[in-house]
N, CA, C and O atoms as CSV, one atom per row, in Angstrom:
chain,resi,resn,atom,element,x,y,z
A,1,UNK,N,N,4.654,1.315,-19.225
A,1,UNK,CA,C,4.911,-0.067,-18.899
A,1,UNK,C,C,5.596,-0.177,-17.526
A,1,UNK,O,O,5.187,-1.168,-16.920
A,2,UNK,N,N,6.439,0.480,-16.904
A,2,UNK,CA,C,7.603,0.556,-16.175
A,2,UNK,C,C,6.211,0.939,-14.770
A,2,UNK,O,O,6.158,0.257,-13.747
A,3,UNK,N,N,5.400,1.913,-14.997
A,3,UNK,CA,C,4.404,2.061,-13.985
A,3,UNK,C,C,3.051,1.316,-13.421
A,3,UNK,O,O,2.299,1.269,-12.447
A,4,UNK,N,N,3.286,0.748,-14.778
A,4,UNK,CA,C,2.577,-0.708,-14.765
A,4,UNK,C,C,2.964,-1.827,-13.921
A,4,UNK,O,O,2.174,-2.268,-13.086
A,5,UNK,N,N,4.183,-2.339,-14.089
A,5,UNK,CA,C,4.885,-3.064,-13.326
A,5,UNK,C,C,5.405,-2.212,-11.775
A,5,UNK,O,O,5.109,-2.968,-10.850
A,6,UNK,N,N,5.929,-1.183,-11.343
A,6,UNK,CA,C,5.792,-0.844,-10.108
A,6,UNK,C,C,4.476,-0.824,-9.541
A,6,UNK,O,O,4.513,-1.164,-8.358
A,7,UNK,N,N,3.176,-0.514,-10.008
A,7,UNK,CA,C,2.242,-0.939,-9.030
A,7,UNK,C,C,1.905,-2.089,-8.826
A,7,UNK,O,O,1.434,-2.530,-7.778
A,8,UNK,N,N,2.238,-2.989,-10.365
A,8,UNK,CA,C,1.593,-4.751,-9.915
A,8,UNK,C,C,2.972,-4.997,-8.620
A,8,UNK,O,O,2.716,-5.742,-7.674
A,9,UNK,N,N,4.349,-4.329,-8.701
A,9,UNK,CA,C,5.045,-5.063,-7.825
A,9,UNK,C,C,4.817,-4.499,-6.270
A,9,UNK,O,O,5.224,-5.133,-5.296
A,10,UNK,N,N,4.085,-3.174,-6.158
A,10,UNK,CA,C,3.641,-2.852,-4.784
A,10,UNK,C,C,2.177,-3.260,-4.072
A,10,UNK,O,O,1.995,-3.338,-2.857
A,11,UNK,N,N,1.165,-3.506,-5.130
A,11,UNK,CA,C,0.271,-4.254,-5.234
A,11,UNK,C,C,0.361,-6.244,-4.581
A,11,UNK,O,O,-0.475,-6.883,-3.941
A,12,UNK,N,N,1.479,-6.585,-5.018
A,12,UNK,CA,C,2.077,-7.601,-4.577
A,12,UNK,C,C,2.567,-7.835,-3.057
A,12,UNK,O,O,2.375,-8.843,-2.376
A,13,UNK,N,N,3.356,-6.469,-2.635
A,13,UNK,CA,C,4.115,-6.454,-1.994
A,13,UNK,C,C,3.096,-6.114,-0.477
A,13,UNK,O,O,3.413,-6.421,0.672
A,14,UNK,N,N,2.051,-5.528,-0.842
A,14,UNK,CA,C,1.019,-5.080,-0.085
A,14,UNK,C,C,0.065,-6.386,0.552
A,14,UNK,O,O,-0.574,-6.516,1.596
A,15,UNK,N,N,0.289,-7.177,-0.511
A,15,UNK,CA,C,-1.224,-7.968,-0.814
A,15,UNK,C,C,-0.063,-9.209,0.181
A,15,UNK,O,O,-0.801,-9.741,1.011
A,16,UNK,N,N,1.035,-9.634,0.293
A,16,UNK,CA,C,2.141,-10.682,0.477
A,16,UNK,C,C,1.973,-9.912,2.232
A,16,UNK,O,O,1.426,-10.674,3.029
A,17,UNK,N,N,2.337,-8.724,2.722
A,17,UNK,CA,C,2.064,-8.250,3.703
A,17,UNK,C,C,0.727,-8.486,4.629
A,17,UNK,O,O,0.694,-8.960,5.765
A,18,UNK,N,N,-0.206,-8.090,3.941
A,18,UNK,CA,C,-1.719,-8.750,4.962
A,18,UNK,C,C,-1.973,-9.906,5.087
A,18,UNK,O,O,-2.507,-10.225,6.149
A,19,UNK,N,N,-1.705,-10.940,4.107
A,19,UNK,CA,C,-1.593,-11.997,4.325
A,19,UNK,C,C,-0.635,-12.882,5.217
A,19,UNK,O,O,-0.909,-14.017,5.608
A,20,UNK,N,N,0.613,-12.142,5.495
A,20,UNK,CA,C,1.687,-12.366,6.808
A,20,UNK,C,C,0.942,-11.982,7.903
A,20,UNK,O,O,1.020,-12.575,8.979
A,21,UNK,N,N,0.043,-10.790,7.656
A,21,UNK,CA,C,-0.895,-10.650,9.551
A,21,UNK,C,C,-1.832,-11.430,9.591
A,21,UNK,O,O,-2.149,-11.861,10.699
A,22,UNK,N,N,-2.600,-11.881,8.366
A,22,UNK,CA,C,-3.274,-13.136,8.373
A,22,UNK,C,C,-3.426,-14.050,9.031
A,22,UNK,O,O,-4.251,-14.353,9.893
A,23,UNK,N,N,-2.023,-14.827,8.318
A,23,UNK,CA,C,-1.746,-16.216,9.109
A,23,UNK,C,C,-1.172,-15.783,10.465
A,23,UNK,O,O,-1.581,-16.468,11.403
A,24,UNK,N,N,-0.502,-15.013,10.709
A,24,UNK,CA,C,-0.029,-14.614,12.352
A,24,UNK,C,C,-0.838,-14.628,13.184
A,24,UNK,O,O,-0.661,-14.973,14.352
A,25,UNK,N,N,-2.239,-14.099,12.490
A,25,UNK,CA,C,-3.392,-14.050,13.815
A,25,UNK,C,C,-4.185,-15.473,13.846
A,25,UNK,O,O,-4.682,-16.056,14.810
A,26,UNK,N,N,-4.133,-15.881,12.306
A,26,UNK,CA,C,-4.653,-17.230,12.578
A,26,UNK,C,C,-4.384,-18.366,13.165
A,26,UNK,O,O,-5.200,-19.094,13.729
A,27,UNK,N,N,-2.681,-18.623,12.988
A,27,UNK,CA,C,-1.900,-19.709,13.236
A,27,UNK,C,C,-0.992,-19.199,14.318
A,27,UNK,O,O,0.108,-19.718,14.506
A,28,UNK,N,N,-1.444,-18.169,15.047
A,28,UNK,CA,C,-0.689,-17.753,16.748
A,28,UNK,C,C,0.930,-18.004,16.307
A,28,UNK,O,O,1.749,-18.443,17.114
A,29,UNK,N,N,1.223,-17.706,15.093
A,29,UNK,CA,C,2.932,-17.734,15.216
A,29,UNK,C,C,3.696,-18.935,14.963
A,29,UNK,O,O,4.926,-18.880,14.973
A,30,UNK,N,N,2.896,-20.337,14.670
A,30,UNK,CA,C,3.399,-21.769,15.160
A,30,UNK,C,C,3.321,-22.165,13.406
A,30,UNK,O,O,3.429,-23.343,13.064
A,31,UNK,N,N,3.184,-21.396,12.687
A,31,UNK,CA,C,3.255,-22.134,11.136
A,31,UNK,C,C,4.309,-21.678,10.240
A,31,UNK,O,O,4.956,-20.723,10.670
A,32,UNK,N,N,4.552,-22.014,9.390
A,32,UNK,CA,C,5.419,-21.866,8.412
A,32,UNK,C,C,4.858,-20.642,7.687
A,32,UNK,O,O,5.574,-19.643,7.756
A,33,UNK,N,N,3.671,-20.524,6.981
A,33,UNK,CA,C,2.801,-20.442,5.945
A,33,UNK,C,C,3.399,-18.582,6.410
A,33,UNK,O,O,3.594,-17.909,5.398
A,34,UNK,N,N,3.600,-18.004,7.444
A,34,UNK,CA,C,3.770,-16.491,7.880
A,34,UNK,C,C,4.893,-16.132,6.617
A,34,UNK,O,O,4.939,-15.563,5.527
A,35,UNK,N,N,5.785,-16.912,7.610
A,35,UNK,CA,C,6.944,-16.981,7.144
A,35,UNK,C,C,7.697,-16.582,5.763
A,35,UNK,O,O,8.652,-15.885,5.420
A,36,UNK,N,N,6.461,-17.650,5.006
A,36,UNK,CA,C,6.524,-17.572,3.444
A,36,UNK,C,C,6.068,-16.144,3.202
A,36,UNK,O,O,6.705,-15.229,2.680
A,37,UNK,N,N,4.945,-16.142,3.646
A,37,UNK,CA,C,4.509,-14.681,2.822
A,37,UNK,C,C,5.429,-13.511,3.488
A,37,UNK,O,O,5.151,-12.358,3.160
A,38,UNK,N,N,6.322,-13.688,4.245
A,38,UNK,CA,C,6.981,-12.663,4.333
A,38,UNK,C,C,8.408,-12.457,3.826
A,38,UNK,O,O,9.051,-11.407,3.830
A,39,UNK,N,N,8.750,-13.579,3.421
A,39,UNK,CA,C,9.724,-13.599,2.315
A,39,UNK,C,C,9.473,-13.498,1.185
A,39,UNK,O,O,10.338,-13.029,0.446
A,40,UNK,N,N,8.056,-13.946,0.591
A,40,UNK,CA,C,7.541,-13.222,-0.646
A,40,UNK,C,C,7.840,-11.697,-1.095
A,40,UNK,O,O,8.196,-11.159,-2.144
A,41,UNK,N,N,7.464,-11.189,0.440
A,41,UNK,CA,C,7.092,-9.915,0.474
A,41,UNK,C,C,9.055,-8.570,0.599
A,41,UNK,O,O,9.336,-7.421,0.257
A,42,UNK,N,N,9.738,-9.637,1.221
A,42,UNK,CA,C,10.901,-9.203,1.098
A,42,UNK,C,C,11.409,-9.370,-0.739
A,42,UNK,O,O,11.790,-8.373,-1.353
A,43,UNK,N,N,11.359,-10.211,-1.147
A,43,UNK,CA,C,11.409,-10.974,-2.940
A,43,UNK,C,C,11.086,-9.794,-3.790
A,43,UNK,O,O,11.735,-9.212,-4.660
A,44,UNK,N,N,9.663,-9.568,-3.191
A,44,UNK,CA,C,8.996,-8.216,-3.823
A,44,UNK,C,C,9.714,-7.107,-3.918
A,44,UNK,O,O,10.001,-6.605,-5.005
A,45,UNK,N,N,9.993,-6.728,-3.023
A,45,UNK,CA,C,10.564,-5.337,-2.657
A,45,UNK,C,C,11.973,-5.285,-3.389
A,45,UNK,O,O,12.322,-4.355,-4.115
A,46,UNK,N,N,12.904,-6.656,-3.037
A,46,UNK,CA,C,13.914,-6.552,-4.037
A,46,UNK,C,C,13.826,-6.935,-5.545
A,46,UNK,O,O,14.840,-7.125,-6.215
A,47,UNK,N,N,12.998,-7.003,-5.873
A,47,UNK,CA,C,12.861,-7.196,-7.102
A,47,UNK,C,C,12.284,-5.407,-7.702
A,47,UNK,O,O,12.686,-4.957,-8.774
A,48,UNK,N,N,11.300,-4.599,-6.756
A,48,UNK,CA,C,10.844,-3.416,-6.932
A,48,UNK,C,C,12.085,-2.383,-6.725
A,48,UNK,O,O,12.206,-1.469,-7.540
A,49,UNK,N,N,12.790,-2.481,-5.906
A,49,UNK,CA,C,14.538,-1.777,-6.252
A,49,UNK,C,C,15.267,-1.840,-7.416
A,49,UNK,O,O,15.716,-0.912,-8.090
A,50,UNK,N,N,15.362,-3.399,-7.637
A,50,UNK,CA,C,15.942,-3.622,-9.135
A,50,UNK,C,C,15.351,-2.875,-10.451
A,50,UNK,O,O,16.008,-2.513,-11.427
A,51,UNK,N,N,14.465,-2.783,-10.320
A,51,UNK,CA,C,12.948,-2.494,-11.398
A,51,UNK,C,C,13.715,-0.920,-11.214
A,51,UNK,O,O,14.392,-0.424,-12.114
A,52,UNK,N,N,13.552,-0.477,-10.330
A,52,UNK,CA,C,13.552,0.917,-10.099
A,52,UNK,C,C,15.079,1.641,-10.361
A,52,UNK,O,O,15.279,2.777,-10.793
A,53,UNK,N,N,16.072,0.638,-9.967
A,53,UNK,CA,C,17.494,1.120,-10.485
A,53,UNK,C,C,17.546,0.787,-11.868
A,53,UNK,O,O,18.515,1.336,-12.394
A,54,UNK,N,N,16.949,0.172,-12.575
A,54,UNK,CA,C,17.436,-0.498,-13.875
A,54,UNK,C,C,16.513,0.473,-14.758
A,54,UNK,O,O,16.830,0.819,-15.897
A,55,UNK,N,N,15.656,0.765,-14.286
A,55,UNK,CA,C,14.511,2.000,-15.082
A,55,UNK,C,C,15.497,3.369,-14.952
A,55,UNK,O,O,15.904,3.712,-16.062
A,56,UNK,N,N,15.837,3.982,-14.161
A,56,UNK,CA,C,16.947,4.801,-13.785
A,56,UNK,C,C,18.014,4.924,-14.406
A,56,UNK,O,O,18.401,6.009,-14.840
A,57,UNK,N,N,18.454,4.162,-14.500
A,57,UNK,CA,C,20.190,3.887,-15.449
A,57,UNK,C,C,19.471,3.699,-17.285
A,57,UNK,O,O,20.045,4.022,-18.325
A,58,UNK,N,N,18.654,3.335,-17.194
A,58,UNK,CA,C,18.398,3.384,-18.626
A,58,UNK,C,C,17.629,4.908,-19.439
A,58,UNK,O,O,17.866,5.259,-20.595
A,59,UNK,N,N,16.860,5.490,-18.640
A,59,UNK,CA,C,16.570,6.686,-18.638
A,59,UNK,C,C,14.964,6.387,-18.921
A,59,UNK,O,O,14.365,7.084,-19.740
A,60,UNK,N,N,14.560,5.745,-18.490
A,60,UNK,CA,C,13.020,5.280,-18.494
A,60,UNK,C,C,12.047,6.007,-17.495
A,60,UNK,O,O,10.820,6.086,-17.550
A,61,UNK,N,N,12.911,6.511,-16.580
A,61,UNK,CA,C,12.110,7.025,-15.683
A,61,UNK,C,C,13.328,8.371,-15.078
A,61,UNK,O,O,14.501,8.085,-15.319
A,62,UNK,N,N,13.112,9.666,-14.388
A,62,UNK,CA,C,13.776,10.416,-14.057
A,62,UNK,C,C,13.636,11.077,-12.908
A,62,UNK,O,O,12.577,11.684,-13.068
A,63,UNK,N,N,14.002,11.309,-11.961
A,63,UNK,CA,C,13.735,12.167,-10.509
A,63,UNK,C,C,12.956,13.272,-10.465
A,63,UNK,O,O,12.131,13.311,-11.378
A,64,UNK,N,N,12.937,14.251,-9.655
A,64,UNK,CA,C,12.949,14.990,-9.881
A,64,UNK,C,C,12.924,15.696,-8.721
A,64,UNK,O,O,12.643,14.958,-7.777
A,65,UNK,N,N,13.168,17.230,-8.300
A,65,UNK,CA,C,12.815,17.565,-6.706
A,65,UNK,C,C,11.705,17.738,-6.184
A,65,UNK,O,O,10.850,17.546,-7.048
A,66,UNK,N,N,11.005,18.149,-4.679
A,66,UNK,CA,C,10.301,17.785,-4.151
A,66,UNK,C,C,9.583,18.992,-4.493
A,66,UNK,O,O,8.368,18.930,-4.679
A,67,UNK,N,N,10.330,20.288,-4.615
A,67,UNK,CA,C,9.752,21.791,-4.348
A,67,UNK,C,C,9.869,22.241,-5.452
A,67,UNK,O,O,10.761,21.963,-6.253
A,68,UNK,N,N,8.604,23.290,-5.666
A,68,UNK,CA,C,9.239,23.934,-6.601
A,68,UNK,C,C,10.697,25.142,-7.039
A,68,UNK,O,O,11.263,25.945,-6.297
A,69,UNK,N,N,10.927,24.859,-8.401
A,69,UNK,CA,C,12.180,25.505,-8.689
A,69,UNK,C,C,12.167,27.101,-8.204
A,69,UNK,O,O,13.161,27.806,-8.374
């Protein structure tokens, strides 16, 4: 479930991003509409930290190192 929801929230966070170069190239910088999707896209990300510390502290998910032991 927990990996479920980190990809719909990077999936989001991705999808909130192209759509900020979107309107930038469309609307030369002069609209609001950028704006939004890039605070979406900030929303996202803190909401994908939270997700990710709160999975962490509960033991839902666990680290681990990069190399082997």
């Amino acid at each position: 479930m927990i990996k479920a929801l980190v990809l719909l929230l990077l999936a989001g966070i991705i999808l909130s991003l192209f759509s900020g170069l979107f309107f930038l190239n469309q609307d030369q910088g002069g609209s609001r509409r950028m704006v939004r999707a890039l605070t979406v896209r900030i929303t996202l990300s803190v909401i994908l930290f939270l997700v990710l510390i709160f999975a962490w502290f509960n033991g839902l998910i666990q680290p681990h190192g990069l190399g082997p032991n």
